[in-house]
N, CA and C atoms as a LAMMPS dump frame, in Angstrom:
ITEM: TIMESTEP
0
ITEM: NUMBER OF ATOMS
339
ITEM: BOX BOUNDS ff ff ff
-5.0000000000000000e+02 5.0000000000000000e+02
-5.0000000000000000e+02 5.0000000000000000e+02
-5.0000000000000000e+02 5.0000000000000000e+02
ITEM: ATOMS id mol type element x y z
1 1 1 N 255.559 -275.159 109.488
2 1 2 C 254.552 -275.866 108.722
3 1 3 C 254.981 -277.291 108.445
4 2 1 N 256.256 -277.294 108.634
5 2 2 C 256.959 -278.993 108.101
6 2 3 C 256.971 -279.355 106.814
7 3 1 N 257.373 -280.497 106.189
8 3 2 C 257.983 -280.399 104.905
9 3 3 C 256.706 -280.935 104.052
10 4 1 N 256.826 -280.617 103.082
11 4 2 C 255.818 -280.908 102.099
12 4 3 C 256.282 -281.707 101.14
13 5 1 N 255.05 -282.635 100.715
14 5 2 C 255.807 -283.897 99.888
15 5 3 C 254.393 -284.132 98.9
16 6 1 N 254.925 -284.983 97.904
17 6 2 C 254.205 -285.223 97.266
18 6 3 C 254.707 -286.461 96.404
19 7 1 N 253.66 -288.01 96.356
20 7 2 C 253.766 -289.039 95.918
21 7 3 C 252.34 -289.245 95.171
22 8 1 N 252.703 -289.796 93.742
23 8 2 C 251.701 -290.116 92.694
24 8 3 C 251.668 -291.796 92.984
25 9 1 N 250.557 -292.446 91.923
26 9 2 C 249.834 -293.654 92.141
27 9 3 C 249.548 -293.244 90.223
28 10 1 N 249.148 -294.477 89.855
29 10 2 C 248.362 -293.912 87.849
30 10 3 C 246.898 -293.235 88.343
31 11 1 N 246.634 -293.781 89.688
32 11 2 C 245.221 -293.014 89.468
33 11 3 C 245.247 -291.719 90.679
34 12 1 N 246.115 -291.623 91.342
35 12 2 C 245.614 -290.671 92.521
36 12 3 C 247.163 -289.785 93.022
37 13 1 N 247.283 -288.538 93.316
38 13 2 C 248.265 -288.263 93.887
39 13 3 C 247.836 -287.724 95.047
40 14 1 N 249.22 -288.168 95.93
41 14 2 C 248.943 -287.695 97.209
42 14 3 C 249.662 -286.477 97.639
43 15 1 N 249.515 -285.577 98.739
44 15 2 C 250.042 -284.055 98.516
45 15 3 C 249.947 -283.847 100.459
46 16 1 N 251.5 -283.53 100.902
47 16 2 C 251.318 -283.443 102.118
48 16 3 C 252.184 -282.159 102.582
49 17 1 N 250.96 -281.498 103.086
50 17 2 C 251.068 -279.822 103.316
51 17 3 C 251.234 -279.654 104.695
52 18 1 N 251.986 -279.466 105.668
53 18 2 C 252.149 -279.255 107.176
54 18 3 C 251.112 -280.541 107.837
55 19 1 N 250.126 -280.563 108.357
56 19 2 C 249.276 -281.678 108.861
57 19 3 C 248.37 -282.086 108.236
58 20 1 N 248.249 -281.912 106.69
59 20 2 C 247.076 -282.587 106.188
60 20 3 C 247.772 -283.27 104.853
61 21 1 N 247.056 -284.758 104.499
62 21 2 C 247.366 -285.354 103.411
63 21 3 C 246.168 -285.148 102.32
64 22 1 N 246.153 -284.91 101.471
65 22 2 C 245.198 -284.891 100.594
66 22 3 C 245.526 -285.322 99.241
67 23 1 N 244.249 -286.117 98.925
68 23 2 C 244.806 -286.947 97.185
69 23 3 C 243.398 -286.253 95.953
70 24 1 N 244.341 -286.28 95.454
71 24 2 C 243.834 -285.937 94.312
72 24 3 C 243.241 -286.762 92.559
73 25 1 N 242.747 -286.441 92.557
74 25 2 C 242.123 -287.402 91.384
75 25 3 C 243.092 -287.357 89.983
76 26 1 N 243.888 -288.486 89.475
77 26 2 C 244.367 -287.927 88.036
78 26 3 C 243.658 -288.439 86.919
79 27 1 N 243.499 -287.671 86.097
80 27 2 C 244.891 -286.401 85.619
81 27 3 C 244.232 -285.196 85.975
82 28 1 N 242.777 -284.78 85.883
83 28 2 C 242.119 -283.384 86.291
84 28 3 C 242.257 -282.313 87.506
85 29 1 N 243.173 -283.706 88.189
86 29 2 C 243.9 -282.889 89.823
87 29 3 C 242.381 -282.412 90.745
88 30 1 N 241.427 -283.128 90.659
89 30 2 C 240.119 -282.939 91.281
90 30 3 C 240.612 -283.454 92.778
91 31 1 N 240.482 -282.832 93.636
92 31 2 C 240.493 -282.957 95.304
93 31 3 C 239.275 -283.918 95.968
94 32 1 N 239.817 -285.226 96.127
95 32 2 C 238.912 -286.414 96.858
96 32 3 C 238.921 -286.666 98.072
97 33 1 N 239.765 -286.298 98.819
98 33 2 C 239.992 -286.69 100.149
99 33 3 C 241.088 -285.805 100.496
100 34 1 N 240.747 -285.391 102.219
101 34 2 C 241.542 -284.788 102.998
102 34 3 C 241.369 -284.857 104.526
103 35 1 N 243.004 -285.155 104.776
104 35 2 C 242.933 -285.854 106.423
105 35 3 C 243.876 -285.159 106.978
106 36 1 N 243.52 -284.637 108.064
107 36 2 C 244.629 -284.546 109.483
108 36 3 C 245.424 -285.549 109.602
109 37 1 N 247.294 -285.193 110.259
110 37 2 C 247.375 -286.135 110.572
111 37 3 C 247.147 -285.968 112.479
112 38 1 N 247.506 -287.137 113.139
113 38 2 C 246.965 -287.161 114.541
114 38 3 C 247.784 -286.015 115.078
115 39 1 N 246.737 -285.248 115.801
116 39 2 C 247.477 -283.558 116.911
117 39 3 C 248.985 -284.537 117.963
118 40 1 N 250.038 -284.374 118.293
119 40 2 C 250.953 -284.475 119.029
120 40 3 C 250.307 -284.888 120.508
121 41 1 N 250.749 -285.518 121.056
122 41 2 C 250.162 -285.73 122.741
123 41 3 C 251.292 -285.636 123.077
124 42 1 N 251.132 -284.905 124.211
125 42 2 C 252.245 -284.701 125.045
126 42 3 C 252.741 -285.676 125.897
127 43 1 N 253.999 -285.969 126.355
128 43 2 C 254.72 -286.992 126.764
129 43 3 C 253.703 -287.161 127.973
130 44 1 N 253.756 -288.932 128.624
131 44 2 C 253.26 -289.133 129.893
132 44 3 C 253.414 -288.916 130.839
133 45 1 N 255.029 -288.635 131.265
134 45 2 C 255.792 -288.177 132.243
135 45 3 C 255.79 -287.014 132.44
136 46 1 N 255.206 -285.802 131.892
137 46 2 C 255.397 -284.493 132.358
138 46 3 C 254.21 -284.363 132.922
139 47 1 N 254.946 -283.627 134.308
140 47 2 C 254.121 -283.086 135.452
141 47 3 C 253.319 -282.369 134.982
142 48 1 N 251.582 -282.12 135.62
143 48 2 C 251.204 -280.56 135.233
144 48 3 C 251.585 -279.892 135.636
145 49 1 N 252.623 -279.302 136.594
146 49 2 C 253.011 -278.219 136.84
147 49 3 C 254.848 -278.49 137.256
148 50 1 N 255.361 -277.285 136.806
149 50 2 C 257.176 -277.057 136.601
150 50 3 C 257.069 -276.982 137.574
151 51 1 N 258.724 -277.378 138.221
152 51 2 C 259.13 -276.96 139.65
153 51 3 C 259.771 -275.95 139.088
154 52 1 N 259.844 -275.069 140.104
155 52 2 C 260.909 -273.934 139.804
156 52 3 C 261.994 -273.617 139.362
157 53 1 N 262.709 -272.927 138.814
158 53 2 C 263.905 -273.159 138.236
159 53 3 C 263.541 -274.35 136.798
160 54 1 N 263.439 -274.756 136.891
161 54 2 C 263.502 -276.127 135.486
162 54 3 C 262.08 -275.212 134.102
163 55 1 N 263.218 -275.28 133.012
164 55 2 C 261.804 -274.95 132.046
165 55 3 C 261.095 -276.146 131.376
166 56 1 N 260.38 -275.826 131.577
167 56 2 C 258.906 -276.721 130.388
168 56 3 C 259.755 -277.438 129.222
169 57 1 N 259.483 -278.347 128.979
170 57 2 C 259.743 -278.824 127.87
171 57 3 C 259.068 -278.724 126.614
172 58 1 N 260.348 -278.734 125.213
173 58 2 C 259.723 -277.928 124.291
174 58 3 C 258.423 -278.5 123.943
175 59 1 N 257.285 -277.551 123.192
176 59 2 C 256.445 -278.334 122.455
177 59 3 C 256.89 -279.392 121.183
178 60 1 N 256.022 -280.323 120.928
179 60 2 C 256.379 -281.502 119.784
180 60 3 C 256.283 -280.551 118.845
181 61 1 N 257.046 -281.283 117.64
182 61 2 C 256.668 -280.338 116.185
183 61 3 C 256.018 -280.714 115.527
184 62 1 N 255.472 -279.749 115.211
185 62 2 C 254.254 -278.988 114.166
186 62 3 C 254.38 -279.637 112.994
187 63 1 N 253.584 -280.42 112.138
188 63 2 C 253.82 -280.821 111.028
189 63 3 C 254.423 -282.342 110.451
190 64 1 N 254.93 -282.609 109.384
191 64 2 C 255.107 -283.599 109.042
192 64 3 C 256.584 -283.664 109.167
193 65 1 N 257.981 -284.56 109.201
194 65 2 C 259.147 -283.965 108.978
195 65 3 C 259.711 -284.941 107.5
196 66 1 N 258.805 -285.694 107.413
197 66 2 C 259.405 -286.944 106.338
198 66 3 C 258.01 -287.466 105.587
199 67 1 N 257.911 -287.756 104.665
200 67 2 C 257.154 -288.386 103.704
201 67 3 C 257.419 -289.61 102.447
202 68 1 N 256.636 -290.581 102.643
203 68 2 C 257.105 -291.536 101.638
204 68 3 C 256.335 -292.687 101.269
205 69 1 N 256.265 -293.229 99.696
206 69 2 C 254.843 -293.839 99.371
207 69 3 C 255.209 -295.141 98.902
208 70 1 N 254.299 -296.261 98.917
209 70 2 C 254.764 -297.501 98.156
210 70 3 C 253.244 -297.349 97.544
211 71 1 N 253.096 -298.687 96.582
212 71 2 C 251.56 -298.586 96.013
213 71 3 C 250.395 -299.431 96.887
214 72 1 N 251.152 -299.26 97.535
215 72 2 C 249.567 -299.915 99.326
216 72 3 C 249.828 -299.339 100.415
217 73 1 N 250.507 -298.244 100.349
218 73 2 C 251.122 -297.592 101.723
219 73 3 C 251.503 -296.195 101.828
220 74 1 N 250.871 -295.044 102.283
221 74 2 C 251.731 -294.036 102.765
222 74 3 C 252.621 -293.808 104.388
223 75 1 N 254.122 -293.45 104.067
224 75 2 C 254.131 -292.996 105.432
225 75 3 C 254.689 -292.199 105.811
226 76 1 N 254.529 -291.51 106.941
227 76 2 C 254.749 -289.728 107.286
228 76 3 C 255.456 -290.005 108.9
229 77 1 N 256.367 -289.434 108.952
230 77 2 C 256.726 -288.848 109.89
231 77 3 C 256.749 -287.944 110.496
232 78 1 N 256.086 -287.289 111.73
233 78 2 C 255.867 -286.568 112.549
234 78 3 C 256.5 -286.615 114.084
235 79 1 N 257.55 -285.896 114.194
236 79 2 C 257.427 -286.101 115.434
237 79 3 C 258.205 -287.344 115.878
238 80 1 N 257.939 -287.739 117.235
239 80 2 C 258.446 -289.014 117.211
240 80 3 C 257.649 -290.154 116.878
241 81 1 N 256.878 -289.525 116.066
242 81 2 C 256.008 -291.192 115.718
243 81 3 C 255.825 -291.276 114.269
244 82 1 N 255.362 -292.554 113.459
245 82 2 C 256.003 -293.092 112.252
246 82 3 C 254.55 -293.425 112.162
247 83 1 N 253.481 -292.919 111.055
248 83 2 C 252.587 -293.4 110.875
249 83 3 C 251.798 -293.846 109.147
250 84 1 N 251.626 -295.313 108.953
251 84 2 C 251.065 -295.736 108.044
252 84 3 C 249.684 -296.105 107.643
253 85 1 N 249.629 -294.94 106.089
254 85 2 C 248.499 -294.654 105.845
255 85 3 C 248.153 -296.1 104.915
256 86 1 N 246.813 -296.495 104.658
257 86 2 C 246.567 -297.404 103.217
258 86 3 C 246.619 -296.965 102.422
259 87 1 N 246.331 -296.74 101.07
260 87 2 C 245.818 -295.857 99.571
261 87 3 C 245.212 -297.62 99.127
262 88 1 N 243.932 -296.718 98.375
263 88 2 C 243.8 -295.463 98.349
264 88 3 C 243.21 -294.654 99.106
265 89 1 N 242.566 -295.458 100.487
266 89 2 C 241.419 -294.592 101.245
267 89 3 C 242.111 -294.02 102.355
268 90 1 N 243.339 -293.919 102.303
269 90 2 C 243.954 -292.998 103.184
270 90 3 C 243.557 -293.212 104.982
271 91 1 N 243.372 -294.594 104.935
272 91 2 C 242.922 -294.994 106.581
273 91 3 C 244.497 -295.408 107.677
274 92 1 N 244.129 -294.592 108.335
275 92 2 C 245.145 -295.144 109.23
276 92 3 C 245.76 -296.4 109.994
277 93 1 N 246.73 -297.259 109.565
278 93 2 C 246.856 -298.467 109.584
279 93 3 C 247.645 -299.193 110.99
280 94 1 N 248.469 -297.956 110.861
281 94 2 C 249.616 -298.329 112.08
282 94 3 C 250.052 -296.909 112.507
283 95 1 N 250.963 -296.968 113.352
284 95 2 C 251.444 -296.068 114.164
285 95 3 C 252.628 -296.905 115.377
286 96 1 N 253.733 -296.135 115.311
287 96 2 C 254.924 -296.633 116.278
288 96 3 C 255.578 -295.117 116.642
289 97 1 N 255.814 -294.894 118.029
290 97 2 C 256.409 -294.539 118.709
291 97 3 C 258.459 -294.663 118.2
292 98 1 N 258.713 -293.781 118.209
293 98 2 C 260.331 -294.026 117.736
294 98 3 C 260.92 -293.892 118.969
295 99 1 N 261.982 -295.073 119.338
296 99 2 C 262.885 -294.784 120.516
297 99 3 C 263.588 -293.372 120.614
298 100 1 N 263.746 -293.029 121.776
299 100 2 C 264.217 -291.701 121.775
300 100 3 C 265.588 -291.604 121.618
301 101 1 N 266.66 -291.081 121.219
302 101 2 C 268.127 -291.603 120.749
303 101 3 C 268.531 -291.548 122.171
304 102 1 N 269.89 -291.991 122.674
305 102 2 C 270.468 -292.193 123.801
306 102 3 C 271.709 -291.42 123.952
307 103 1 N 272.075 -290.814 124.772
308 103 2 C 273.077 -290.013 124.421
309 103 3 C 274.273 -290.645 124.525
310 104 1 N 275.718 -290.239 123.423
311 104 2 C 276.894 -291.192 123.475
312 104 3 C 277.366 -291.316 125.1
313 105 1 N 277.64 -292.565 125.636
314 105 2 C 278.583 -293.017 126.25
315 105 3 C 280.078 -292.026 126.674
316 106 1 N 279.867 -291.78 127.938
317 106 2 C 281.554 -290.892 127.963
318 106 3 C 282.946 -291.828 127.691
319 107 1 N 283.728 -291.052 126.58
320 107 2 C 285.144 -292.096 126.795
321 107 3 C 285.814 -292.438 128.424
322 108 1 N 286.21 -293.364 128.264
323 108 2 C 286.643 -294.132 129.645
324 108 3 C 288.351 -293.026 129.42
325 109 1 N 288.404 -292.542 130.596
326 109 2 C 289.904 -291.891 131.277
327 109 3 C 291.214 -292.488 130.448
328 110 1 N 291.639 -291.83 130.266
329 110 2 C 293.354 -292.427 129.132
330 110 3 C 294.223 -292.56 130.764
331 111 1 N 294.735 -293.161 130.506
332 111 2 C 296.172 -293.724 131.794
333 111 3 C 296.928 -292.637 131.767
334 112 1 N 297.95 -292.006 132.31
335 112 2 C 298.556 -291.303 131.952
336 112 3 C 299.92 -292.215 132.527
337 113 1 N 300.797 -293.02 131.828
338 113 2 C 301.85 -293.769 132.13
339 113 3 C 303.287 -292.964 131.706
């Protein structure tokens, strides 16, 4: 389901449950708005179909993995992408792609003298 978070505003809190953000009205906690965040697309480079031997690559994950608010900004992490909401109307502002990490460098051979 992914992590669940939750960031207040004096007038609105926001509440993020696996893929949906939803804010709430304070103090009566009345429910005003509720959004998906964007479904995962699958990488560009994968073939439609496996060669043999080689497995599929995993599916993206499900859900949110990070959450975090300023007072003109929500933003959620999903996945490999980083996306910023406005508040209060919860419109989608931006979106970036995160480099994919690189794997360490092998140590260079010790001499043996």
């Amino acid at each position: 389901m992914g992590v669940s978070g939750i960031y207040g505003t004096p007038q609105h809190l926001y509440v993020l449950a696996g893929c949906k953000i939803m804010q709430y009205n304070l103090p009566d906690l009345k429910l005003l708005k509720s959004i998906d965040l964007p479904k995962p697309v699958p990488p560009a480079a994968a073939p439609p179909g496996q060669v043999q031997g080689h497995k599929p690559p995993p599916p993206p994950m499900a859900g949110a993995q990070a959450f975090w608010g300023s007072n003109k900004a929500l933003y959620v992490l999903a996945g490999p992408m980083l996306y910023q909401y406005s508040l209060p109307d919860l419109t989608l502002k931006n979106k970036v792609e995160l480099p994919k990490p690189k794997p360490p460098k092998p140590a260079p051979p010790k001499a043996d003298f």
